[in-house]
C-alpha positions in Angstrom: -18.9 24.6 -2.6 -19.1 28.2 -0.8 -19.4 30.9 -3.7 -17.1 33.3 -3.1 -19.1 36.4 -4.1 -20.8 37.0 -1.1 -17.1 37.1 1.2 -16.9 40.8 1.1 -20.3 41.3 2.2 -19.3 38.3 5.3 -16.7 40.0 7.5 -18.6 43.6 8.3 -21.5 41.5 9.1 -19.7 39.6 11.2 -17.2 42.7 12.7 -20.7 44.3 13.1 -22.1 41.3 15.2 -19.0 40.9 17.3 -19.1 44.9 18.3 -22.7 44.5 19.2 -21.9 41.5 21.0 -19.4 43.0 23.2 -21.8 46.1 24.2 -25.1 44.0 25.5 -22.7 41.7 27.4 -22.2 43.5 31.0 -19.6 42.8 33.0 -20.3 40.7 36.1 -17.1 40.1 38.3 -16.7 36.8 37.2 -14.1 35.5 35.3 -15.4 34.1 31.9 -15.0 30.4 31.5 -11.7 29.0 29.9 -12.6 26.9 27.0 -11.6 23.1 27.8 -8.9 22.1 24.8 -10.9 18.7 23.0 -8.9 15.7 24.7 -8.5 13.7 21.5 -8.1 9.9 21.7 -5.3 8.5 19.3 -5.8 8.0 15.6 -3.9 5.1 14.0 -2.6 6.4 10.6 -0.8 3.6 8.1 1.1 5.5 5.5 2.4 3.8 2.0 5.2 5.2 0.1 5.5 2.8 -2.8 8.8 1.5 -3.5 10.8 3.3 -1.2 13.6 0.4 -0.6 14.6 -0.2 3.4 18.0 1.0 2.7 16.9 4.6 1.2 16.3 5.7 4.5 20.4 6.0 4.7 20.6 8.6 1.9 19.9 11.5 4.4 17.6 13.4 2.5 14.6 12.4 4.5 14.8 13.7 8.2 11.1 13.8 9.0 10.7 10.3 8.8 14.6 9.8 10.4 13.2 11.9 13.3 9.9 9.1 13.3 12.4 6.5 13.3 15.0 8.0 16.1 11.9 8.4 18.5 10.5 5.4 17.8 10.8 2.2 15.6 12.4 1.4 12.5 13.3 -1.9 11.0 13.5 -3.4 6.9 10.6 -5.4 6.5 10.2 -8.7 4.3 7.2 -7.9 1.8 5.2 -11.0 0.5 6.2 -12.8 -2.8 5.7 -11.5 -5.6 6.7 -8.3 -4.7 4.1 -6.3 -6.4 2.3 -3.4 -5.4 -1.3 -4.7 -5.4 -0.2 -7.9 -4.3 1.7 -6.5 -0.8 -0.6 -3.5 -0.4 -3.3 -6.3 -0.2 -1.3 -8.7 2.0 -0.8 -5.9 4.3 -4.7 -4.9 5.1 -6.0 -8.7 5.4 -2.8 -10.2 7.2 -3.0 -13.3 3.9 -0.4 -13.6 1.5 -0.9 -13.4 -2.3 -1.6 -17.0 -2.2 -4.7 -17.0 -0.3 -5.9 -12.8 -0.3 -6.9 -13.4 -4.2 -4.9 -10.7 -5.5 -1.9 -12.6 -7.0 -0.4 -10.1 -9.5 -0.8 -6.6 -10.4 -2.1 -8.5 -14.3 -3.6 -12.2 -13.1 -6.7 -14.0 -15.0 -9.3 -16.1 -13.3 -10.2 -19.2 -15.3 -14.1 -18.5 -14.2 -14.1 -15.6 -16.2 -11.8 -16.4 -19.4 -13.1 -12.9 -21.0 -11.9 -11.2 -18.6 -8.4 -9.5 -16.9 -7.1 -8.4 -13.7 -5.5 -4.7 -13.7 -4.8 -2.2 -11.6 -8.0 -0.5 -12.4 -10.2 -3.2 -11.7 -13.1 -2.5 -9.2 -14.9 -5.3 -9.3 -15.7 -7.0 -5.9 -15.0 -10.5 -7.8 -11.3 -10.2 -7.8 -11.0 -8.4 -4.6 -13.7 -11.0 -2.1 -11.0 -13.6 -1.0 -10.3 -11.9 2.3 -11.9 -9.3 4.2 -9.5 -6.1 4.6 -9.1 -4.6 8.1 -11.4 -1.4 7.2 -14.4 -4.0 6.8 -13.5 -5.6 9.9 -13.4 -2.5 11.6 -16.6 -0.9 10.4 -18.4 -4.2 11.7 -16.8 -3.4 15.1 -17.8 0.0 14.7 -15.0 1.6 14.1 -15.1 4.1 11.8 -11.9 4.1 9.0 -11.0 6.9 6.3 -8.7 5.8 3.2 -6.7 7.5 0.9 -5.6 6.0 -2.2 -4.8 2.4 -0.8 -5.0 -0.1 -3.4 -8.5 -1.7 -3.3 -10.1 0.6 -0.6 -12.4 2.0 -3.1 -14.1 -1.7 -3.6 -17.0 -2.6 -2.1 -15.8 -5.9 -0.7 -18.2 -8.3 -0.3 -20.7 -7.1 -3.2 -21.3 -8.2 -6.5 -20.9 -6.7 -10.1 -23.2 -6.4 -12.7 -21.7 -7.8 -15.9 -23.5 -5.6 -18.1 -22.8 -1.6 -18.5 -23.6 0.1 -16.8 -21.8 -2.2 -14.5 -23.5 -1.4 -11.5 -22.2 -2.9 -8.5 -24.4 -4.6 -5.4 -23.7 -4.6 -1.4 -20.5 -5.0 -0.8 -18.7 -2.3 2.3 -16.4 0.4 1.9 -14.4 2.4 4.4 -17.0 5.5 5.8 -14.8 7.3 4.2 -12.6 6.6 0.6 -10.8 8.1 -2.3 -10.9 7.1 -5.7 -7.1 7.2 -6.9 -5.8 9.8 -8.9 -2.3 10.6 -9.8 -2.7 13.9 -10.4 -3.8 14.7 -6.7 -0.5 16.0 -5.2 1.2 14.9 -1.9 0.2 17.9 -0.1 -3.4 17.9 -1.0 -3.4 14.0 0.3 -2.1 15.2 3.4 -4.6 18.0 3.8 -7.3 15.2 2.9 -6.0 13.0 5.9 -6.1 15.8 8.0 -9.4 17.3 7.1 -10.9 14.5 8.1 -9.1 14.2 11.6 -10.9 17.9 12.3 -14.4 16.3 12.1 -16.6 16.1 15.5 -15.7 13.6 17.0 -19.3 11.3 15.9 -17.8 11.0 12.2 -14.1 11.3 12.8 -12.2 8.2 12.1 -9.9 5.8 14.2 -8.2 4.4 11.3 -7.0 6.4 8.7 -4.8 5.5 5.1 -2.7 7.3 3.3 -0.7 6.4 0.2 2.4 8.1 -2.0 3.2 6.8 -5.2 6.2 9.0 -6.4 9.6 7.3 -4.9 7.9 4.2 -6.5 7.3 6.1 -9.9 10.7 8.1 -10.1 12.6 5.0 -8.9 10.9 2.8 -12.6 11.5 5.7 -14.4 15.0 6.8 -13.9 16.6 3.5 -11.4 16.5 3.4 -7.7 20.4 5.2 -7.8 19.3 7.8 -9.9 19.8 11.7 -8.4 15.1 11.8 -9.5 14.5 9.1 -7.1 16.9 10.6 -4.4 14.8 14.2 -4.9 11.5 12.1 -4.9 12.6 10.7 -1.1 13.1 14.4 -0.1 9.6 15.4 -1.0 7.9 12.8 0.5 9.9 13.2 3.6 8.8 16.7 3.2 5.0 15.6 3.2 4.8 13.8 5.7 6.4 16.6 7.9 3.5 18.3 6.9 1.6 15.5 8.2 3.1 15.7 12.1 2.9 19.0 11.8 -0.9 19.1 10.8 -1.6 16.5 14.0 0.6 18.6 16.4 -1.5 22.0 15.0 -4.9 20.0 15.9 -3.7 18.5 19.3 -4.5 15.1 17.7 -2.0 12.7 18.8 -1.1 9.2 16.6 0.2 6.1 16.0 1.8 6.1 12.6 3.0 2.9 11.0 4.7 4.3 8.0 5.7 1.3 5.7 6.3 0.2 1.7 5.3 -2.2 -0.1 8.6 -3.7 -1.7 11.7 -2.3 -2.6 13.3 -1.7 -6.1 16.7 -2.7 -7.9 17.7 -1.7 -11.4 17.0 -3.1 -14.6 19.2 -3.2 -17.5 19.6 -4.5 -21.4 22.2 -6.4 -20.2 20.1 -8.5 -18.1 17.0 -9.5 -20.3 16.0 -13.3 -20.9 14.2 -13.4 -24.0 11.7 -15.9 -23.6 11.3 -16.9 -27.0 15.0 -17.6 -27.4 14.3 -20.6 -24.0 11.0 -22.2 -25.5 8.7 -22.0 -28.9 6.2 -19.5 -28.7 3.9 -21.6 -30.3 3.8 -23.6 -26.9 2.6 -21.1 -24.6 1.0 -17.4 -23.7 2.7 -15.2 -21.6 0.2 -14.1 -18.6 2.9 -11.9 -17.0 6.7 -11.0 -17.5 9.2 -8.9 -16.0 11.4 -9.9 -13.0 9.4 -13.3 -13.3 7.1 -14.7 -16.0 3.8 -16.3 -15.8 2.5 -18.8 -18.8 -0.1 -21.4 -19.9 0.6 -23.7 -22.3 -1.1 -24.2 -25.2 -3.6 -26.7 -24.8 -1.6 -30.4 -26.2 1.8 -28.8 -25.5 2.2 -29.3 -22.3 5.4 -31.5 -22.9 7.1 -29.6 -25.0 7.1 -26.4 -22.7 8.1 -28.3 -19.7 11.0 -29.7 -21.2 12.5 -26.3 -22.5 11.5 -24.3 -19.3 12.7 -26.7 -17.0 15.9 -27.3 -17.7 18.5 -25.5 -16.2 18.7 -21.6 -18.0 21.2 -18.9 -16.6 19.9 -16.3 -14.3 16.4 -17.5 -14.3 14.8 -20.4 -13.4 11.3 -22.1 -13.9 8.7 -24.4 -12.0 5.3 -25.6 -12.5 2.9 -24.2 -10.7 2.8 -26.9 -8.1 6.2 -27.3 -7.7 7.6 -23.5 -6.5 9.5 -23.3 -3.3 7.6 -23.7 -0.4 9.4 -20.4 1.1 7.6 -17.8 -1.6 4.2 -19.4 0.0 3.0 -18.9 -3.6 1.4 -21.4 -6.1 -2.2 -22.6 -4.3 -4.1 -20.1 -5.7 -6.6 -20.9 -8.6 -5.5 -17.3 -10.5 -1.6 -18.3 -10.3 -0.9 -19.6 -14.1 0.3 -23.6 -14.4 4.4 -22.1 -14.9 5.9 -19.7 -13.0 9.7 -18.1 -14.0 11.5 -16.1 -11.4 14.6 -14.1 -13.0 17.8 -13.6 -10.8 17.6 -9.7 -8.8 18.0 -7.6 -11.6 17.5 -9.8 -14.7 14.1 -9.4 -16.2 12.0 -12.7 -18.3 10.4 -11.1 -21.4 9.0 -12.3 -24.4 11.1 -11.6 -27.3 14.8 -9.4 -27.1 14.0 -5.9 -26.3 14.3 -3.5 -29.3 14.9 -0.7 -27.3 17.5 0.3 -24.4 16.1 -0.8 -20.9 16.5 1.2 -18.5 15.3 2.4 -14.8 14.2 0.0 -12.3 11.6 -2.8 -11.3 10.4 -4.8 -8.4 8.7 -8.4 -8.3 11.9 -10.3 -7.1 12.5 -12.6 -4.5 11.1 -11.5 -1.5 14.5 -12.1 0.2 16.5 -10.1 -1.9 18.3 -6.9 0.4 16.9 -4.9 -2.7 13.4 -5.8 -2.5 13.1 -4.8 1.2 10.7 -2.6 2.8 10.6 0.6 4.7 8.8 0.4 8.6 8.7 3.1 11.2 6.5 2.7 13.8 5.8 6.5 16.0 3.4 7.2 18.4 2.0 7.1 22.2 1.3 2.7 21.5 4.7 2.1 20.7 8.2 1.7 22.9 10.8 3.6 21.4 13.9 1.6 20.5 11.7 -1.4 20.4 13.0 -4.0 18.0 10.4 -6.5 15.6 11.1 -10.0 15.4 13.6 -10.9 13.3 13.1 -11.0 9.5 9.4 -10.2 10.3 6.8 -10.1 7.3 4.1 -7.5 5.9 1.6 -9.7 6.7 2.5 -9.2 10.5 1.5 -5.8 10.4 -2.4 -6.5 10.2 -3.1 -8.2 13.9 -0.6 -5.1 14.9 -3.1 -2.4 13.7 -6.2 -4.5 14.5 -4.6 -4.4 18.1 -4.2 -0.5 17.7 -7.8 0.2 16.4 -9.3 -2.6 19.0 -10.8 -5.1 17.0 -10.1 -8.6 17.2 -8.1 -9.6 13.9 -9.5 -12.7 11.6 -6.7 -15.6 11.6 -4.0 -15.1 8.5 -1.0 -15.7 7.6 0.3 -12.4 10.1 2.3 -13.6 13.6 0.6 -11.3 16.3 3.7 -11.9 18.2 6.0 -10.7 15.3 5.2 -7.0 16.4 3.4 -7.2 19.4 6.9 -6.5 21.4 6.9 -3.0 20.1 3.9 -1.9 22.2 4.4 0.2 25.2 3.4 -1.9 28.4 
């Protein structure tokens, strides 16, 4: 960092050099050169703002992003099952659904490490190698990325961690460029971050940039996705990412934005709690997860008696083994996915005893169908055909061959339809 001290001593010197400048240099009859303004290729920017629900795009607080959407595309978007942050934010940078990327929950176990748990601060490359994220695949092309905040872009995929403190981890790739998250890091700063990237020469400035807003997802927990908070929390994201256009019009850099969520939000309520321990004994299981749905194991011998309270028919929730959920979640192949899975109606919430206090706000991790659980997409820039429209009903996972196509690399196979999104392309 520069030390201020010296600034006052800075601008004669430089006043100074400028005069002398202007003295030595004689006129010659000849007009000076006009400097050539930097003819910047596009930069493909994918913006999350957690939770923000397809439908909040109505309330008319945003206009930024309504402007994104009235000059180009805009469409709800089905996010993968569950509908979790980690989960989709994953599913959406490898093209794979939670059922083959690895990263199953936002709180999952892996039975090859029984000491051990899944959170939303967990860096290890273990939990994350499953499926190689588009940043990798990019750097391997040679295509140099820059990520902000997005959930698991500060792993080094591919490497190994030491089990031991000091933990140290081994190989593995990064974006050239990364963030470790931080809450306290406002939007505006983020924004500035993006951009002071994007003013790099042009060796070490990046193709593919992320950015990443948590507060619609945070006010709309806290206070309900109706609440006035989460209404003011859509205005000042809207507001930030104004200042992002405004920042790539300023530079001359022009981009393709894809501007997405991850899942929606509905509210949550006392009135709509399943106490688990009121369906079976809680001496026959442990809860891995609960909330809109609930993930157990059976205690070992009591198989038998957990399957024949969970299975029968209970109101506003209902229960599978692992093997049997619906094909249409896609979810229940993975190895980290507990042997029952319970998925509570939209809006009803599995927990493990009666709550003793009021519940309030909102939550997310329903049915990926449900009109409450469905995600914002715009998609603005010179690639795209304005008015375009996406397949119908067209997944998260669809969005990763549509930036590999963007960036120019050629996209692994997933679970993502190349043809879900490719009609939005200009010809």
């Amino acid at each position: 960092m520069l030390s201020r001290s010296p600034a006052r001593l800075v601008l004669p010197v430089l006043l100074a050099f400028g005069a002398l400048s202007a003295c030595a240099t004689a006129p010659t009859g000849r007009p000076a050169p006009v400097a050539q303004a930097e003819q910047r290729a596009p930069v493909t920017i994918l913006v999350s703002i957690d939770g923000f629900r397809a439908d909040y795009l109505q309330r008319g607080v945003t206009p930024n992003l309504a402007a994104l959407a009235a000059g180009g595309i805009e469409a709800p978007m089905r996010p993968s099952f569950p509908t979790k942050t980690f989960p989709n934010h994953w599913a959406i940078v490898t093209g794979d659904r939670p059922d083959r990327n690895g990263i199953v929950a936002n709180n999952m176990e892996d039975a090859s490490r029984p000491d051990e748990k899944f959170t939303m601060a967990s860096d290890d490359p273990f939990w994350w190698n499953d499926v190689e994220p588009i940043w990798v695949t990019a750097e391997k092309a040679g295509v140099r990325t820059a990520t902000m905040f997005w959930p698991g872009s500060n792993v080094p995929w591919g490497g190994t961690q030491d089990k031991a403190w000091p933990y140290t981890i081994h190989g593995g790739e990064r974006p050239s460029d990364w963030a470790q998250f931080n809450q306290q890091i406002g939007g505006t700063q983020r924004v500035n971050m993006v951009l002071d990237v994007l003013r790099r020469p042009a060796d070490i400035r990046p193709r593919f940039v992320t950015l990443y807003f948590d507060t619609v997802d945070t006010a709309g927990h806290i206070n309900g996705p109706d609440a006035p908070e989460t209404t003011q929390a859509l205005a000042e994201v809207d507001q930030h990412i104004g200042e992002l256009v405004a920042g790539l019009k300023a530079m001359g850099q022009p981009a393709n934005l894809v501007i997405l969520a991850d899942h929606g939000m509905a509210a949550r309520s006392t009135d709509r709690v399943i106490a688990l321990d009121k369906v079976a004994n809680p001496a026959d299981y442990r809860v891995v997860e609960s909330g809109p749905y609930a993930s157990l194991v059976a205690q070992p011998g009591h198989e038998a008696a957990l399957e024949a309270a969970l299975l029968k028919p209970t109101p506003h929730m209902q229960c599978w083994r692992k093997s049997d959920i619906p094909a249409r979640f896609h979810y229940g192949a993975h190895r980290r996915i507990p042997p029952y899975f319970c998925l509570g109606e939209t809006g009803w919430e599995i927990q493990p005893t009666t709550p003793t206090k009021p519940v309030t706000g909102g939550n997310h991790g329903w049915d990926d169908r449900a009109p409450e659980m469905q995600a914002l997409f715009i998609a603005n820039g010179p690639a795209f055909a304005p008015g375009a429209k996406p397949l119908a009903g067209f997944a998260n996972v669809d969005v990763y061959p549509l930036i590999a196509r963007l960036i120019g690399v050629m996209p692994r196979a997933s679970d993502g339809d190349p043809a879900a999104l490719s009609g939005l392309l200009a010809r």
